[in-house]
N, C-alpha and C positions, 0 to 999 in steps of 0.2 A: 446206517449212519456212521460207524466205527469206521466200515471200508472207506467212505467217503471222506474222514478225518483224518485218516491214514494218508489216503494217496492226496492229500493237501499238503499233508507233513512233510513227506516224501520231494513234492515237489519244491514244497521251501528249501529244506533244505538242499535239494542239489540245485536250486537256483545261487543258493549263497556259495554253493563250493564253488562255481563253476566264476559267479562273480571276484571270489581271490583267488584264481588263479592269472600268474601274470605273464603273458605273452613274451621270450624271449626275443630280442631283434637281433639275427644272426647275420653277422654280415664279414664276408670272406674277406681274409689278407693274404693275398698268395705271396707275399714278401715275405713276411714272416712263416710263411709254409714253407718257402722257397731255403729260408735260410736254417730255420729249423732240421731239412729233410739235408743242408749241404753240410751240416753241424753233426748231423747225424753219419753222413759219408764218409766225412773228416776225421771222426773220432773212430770209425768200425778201420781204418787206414792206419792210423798210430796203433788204436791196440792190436793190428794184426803186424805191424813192426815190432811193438813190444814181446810178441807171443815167438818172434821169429828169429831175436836174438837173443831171448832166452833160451832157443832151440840150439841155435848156433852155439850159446856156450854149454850148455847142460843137456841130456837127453829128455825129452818128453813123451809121454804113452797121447795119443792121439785124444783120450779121455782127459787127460791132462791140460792139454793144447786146447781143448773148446771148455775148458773150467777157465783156464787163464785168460780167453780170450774174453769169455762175459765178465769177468774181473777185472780186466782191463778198457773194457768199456762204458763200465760203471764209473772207473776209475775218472776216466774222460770227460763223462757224462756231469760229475761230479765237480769237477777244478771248472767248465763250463758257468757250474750253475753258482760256485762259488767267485767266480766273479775274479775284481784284482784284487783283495784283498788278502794280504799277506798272511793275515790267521788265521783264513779259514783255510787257504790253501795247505796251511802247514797242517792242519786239523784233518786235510781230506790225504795231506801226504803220510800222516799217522796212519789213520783207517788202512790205509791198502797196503803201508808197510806189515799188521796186524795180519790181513788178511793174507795177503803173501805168504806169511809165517805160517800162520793156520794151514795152507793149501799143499805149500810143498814141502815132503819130508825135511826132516831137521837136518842132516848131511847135506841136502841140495838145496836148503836154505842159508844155510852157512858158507857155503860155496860162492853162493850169488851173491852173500853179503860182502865178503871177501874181495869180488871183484867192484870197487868203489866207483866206479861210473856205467856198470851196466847197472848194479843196483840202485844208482840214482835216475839213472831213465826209467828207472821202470816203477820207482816210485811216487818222482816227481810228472 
């Protein structure tokens, strides 16, 4: 009698799980994939300009060069999702000035700040 109260319980209950759960309707936009994956293209393009006239004016170790590269892709990724808005841009041009700093020594940081329009492409 206990077995047989058991597997009724058993059965209730995974009848009620099974009834909340709610079917996803998934349904493709390859536009938005489309534009997503050329957004993606677009941005791995500038930060690998960005990474390459930072090379041109300053030396970089190869370890250097794919640190800067996913920092600058972030960077992209970022002013992207930030949209046009003017503050948050300046908020995303902070961040990767910060990080900038962070990454490359303080001589080759200073250097690059120094020179006023490579540091602002690479910030902005």
């Amino acid at each position: 009698m206990k077995k047989f109260i058991l597997a009724i319980t058993i059965l209730v209950f995974s009848i009620n799980s099974n009834a909340q759960v709610k079917k996803a309707v998934v349904t493709k936009s390859t536009t938005s994939t489309t534009t997503v994956n050329s957004n993606k293209a677009t941005n791995e393009v500038k930060a690998q300009k960005n990474v390459a006239d930072l090379k041109a004016f300053t030396p970089l170790t190869d370890e250097m060069s794919s640190i800067l590269l996913g920092l600058f892709k972030t960077k992209f990724n970022m002013l992207d999702d930030a949209g046009s808005t003017i503050e948050r841009r300046q908020v995303v041009n902070k961040i990767i000035e910060r990080k900038l700093e962070s990454t490359l020594d303080g001589a080759t940081f200073e250097k690059v700040k120094s020179n006023a329009t490579l540091f602002k492409s690479l910030v902005d």
